[in-house]
Every structure is written in C-alpha cells, then in structure tokens.
C-alpha positions in Angstrom: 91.6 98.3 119.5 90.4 94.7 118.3 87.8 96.6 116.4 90.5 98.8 114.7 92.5 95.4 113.8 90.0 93.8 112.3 89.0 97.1 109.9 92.4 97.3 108.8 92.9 93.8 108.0 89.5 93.7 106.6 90.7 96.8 104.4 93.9 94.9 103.2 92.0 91.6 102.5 89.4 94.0 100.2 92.5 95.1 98.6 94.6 92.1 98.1 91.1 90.7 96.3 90.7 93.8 93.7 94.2 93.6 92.8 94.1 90.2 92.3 91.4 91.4 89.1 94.6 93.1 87.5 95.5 91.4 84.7 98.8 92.9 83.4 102.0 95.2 84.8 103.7 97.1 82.6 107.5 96.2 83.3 110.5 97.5 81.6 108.3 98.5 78.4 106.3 95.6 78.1 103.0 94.2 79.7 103.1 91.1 82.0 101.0 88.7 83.4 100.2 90.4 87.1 101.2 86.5 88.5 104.1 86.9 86.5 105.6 90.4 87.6 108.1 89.2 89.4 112.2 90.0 90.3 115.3 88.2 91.3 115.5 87.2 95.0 119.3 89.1 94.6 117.5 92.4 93.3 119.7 95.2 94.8 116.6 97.3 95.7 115.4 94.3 98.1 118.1 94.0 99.4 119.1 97.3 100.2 116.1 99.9 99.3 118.0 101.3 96.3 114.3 102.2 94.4 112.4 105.3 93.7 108.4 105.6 93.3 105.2 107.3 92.9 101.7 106.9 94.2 99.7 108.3 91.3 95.6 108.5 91.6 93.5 108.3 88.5 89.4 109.2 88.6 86.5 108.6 86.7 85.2 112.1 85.2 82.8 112.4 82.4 85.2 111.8 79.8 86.7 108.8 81.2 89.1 108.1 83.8 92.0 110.9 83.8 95.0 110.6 86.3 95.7 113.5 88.6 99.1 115.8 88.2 100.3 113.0 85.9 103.4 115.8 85.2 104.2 116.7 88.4 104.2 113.0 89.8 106.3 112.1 86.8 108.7 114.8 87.2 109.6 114.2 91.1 110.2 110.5 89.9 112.9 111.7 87.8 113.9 113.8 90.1 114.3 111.0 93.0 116.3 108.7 90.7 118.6 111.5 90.0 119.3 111.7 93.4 120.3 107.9 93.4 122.2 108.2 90.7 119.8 106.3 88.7 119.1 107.2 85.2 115.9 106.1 83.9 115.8 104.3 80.6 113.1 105.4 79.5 111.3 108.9 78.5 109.0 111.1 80.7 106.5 110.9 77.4 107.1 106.9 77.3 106.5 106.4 80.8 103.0 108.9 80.8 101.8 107.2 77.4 102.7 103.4 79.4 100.4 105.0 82.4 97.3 105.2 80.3 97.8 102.1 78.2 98.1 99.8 81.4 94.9 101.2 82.9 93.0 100.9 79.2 95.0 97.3 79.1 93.1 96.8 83.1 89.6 98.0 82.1 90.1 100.6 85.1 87.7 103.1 85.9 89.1 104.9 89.6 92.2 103.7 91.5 96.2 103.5 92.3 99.1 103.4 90.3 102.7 102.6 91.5 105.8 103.3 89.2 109.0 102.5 90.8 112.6 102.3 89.9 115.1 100.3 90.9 118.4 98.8 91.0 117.9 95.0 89.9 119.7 91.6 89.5 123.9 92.1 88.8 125.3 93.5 91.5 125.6 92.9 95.3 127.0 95.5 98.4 125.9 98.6 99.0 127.3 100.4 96.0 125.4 99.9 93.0 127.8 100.8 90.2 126.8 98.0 87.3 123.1 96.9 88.4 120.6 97.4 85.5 118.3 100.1 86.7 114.7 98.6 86.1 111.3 100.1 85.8 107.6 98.9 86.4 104.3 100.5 86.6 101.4 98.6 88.5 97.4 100.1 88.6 94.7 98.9 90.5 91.1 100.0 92.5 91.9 101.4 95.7 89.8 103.4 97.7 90.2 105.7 100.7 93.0 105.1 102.0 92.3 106.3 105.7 88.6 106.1 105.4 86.0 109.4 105.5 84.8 109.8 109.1 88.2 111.3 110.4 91.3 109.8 111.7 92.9 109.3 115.3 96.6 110.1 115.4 99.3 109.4 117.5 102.5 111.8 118.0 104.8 109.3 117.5 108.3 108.4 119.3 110.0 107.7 116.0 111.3 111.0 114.8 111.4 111.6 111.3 114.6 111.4 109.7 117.2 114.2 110.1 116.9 116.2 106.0 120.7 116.4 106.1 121.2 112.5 106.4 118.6 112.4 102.5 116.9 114.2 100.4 113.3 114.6 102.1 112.3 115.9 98.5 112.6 112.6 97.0 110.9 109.3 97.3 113.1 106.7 97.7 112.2 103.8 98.8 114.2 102.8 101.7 113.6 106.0 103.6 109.9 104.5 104.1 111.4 102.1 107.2 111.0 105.3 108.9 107.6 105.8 108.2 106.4 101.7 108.5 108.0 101.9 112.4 105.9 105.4 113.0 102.7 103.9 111.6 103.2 100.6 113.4 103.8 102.0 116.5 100.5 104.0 116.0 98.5 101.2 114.8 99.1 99.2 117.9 98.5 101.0 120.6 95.0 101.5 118.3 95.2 105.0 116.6 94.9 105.4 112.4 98.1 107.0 112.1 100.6 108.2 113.4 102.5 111.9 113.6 106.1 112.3 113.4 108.2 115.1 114.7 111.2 116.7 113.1 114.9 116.3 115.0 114.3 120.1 116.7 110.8 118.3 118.1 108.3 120.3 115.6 105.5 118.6 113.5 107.2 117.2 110.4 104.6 114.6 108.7 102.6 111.5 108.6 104.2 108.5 107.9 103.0 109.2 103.9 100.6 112.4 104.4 101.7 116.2 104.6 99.8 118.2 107.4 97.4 121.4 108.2 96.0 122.5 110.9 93.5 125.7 111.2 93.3 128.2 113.9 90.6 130.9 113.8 89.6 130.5 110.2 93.7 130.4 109.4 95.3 127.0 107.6 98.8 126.2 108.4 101.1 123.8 107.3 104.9 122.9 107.9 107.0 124.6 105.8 109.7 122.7 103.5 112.5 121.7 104.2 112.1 118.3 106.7 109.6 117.3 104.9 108.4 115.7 101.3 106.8 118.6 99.1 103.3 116.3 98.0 101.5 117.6 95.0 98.1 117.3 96.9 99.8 119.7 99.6 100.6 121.7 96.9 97.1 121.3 95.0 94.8 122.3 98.8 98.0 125.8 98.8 96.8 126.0 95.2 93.1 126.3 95.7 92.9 127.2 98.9 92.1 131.3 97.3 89.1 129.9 95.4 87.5 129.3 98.6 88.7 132.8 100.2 91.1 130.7 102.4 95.1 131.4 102.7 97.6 128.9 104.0 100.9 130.0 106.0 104.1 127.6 106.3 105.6 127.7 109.3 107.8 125.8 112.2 104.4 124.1 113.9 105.3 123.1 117.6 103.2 120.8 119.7 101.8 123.5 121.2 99.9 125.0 118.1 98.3 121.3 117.1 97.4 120.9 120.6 94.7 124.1 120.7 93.8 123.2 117.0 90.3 124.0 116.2 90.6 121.6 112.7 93.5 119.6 111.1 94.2 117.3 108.2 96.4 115.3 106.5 96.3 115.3 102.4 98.2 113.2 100.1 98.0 111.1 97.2 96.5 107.9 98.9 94.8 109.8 101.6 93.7 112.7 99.8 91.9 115.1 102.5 91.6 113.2 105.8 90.5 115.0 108.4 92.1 114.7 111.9 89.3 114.3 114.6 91.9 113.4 117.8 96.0 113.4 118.6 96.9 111.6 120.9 94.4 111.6 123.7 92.6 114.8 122.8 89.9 115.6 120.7 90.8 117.9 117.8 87.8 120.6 117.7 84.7 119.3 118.2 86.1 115.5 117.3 84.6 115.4 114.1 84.9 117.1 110.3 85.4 120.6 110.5 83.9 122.8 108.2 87.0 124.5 106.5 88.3 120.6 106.7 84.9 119.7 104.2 84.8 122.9 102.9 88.5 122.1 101.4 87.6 118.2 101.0 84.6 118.6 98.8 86.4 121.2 96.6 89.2 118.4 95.9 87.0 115.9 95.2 85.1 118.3 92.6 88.8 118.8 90.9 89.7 115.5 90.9 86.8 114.2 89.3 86.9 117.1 86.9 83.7 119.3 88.1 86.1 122.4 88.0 87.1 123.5 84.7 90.0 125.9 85.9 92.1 122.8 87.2 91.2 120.6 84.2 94.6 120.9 83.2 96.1 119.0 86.5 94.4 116.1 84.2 95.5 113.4 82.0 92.6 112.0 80.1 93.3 108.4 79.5 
C-alpha cells in the first residue's frame, strides 16, 4: 500500500511540474498568464458545484498534434450547460478555434485539456438566477492516467448516484463528489480504482471511466441509462467490427464481472486500461488480455492517426 502512495503522489508531483511549463489559459476569450488564471473566492461554482466540463485528449500524429472527437466533446459540453441552465457565451466554432490556438500559444505536442463552465462572482444561494456564466480552457502534458500494466479495482461501497436525482448524461461538476469518495475509498485500502454499482446493485462505472468486460471472445458493457455515455466508450463500440469483435449492452451483475475472463475501463484520461484484479480476485490470468491489447493497440493507432478511416474523429491543430 505505501508503495501505491508513493506512485500516486509521485504521479501528481510529475504533474503539478509539467503544468507548471504552461504558460497561458484561455479564459473568457482571452489568454492569461497560467499564475494569473484565477476566480473570486465567492464564485458560485466553488461554492456550490454549479460548472460543466470536458476532459479533451490531443496527440501528436504526423501532421502535428490533432485533438480527438473535438465535436463530440464540444457538443456534450453544450449539452451539460443546458441542463444547468447555463447558456454559453460563446460559439461551438469559437470555443474549437480557442482549443487549437491555446495549445499552438503552449508549444504542446500530446496532452489534456479542460474546458469548464461555470457560474461566477454576483450571486450567492443555491439559485443562480444573475451570476455571469464564465468560461475557460486549460491544456497541458499528461500522460496515462492509470498507468499501462493493468489496474486493481475495488467494488466500491459508495453507489453511484440514483439517474433520476441528475442527468448521468452530463458532466457537471458537482456530481464528481460522488466519484472523489468512490476513488478515495479505493485508493486507501490500496487498489487503483475503484468500481461503483448502480442503486438496483449492478456495475454502473468507474469513478470517471465507462466499463467492459469479455466472456468467451464476447465484450460487454453497461448499457445507458445510469451511466455517462464517454466518447471513448463509444469510439472501442465503434471499432470494435474492424477487429471482428461485437459489443452487447446489458444490466452487468456482480456475478458476470466475477467469472470475467478480461475487462477494462476506457475513457478520455484513461483511454484503454485493462483490469487485471476486483476486489480480491484476479481477473483472467491477472494480466493484459489479448482482446484487452488487441482493442488497446487499435486505439492507440487511431488516436495518433495510423488509421485513415477514423481520421475524421481528428482536429488538426
């Protein structure tokens, strides 16, 4: 566990150092000084969680670094601020063209962004009716974000929120406390992640990854409905008939993940992780299956544009 600890801190400190290299944030149409990018202590959004965002990846490819599914990623943050009543002031076009100027601005090859959204400085309680919605877009190097060799998960207690109580389609950001008490739990009794059930007790999602499992050459994933629809979920359902696969949604219970003979998580910061153990039990052989890489290389080919049928999931910057 101590071991575990100290990679993970060891991963934040390398993090905190590269984006310490940013130089500027685009923030409500304008590009700051990164020490400078800051909000009012009264922001409404820290207060009370009242912001939307995306994680966004960009890759170097031979003709320079393009982001991935720059559309879709754009259009689900519209979509979440609708669903806060928040309307963005500023264009779907503005806000893509602001995307590739900040990582040109950066000198950025491969990494993160973050666009969020959110109610600002003007107006306290929990209704937000007069607070200036605000915008800003950070970018900097990240790798993996659960590391290649497989990660240990933990079924967590914490069950994901009920879909009726939000909109699990959106990302907003207060939803997320649900997530950080999941993957806390997890991290200290010394797994990578954690797992969270649904309120009828099947497999919902990671605390910020979708999830597949595979059963005699057959990839399954929870189907929608309590959980958040990721574009890389959708990119691996996409794909997954160039490599002669086929993925099935379905209710999974704990039963299914339990005689698992592969599983993974996917999502924008994790991309393809495989799952190697839940809980206490080994998840196939406890290493990288080969459906698992099979999938995972494929990605990785797309992403850094090696397959010219998905070159137009990318936005040449």
């Amino acid at each position: 566990m101590i071991t575990l600890f100290l990679n993970f801190y060891s991963f934040l400190a390398f993090i905190l150092r590269k984006m310490l290299e940013v130089k500027k944030v685009w923030m409500d149409g304008k590009m700051v000084n990164f020490k400078s990018a800051n909000i009012h202590i009264l922001s409404h959004a820290l207060h009370y969680g009242s912001a939307v965002f995306e994680g966004i990846r960009f890759y170097e490819t031979e003709k320079g670094p393009a982001v991935f599914r720059l559309k879709e990623h754009t259009d689900r943050l519209f979509y979440s601020a609708k669903v806060l009543y928040m309307k963005i002031p500023f264009s779907k076009t503005k806000i893509n063209k602001s995307i590739a100027e900040l990582i040109k601005v950066n000198k950025l090859k491969e990494g993160y962004i973050r666009p969020i959204v959110y109610y600002g400085y003007g107006k306290m309680g929990l209704k937000p009716i007069g607070a200036p919605v605000n915008m800003a877009i950070a970018a900097w190097p990240w790798g993996s974000y659960l590391g290649e060799g497989g990660v240990k998960v933990k079924v967590s207690k914490v069950k994901r929120i009920h879909p009726e109580t939000t909109d699990p389609k959106a990302k907003i950001s207060g939803i997320y406390v649900n997530s950080i008490l999941a993957s806390m739990e997890a991290h200290k009794q010394g797994y990578d992640e954690a797992l969270l059930l649904d309120h009828k007790g099947c497999v919902s999602e990671g605390p910020g990854e979708n999830f597949f499992y595979i059963k005699n050459g057959k990839i399954y994933t929870t189907e929608l409905g309590t959980i958040l629809p990721g574009i890389t979920r959708n990119s691996v359902m996409t794909f997954a008939s160039d490599l002669k696969l086929e993925v099935k949604e379905k209710r999974i219970s704990l039963k299914d993940i339990q005689t698992a003979d592969e599983a993974f998580f996917t999502g924008t910061a994790a991309e393809v992780t495989p799952i190697i153990k839940i809980n206490s039990k080994k998840v196939g052989k406890g290493k990288i299956g080969p459906i698992t890489k099979q999938i995972k290389n494929y990605y990785s080919d797309i992403i850094h544009g090696k397959v010219k049928k998905y070159e137009k999931w990318l936005y040449l910057v």
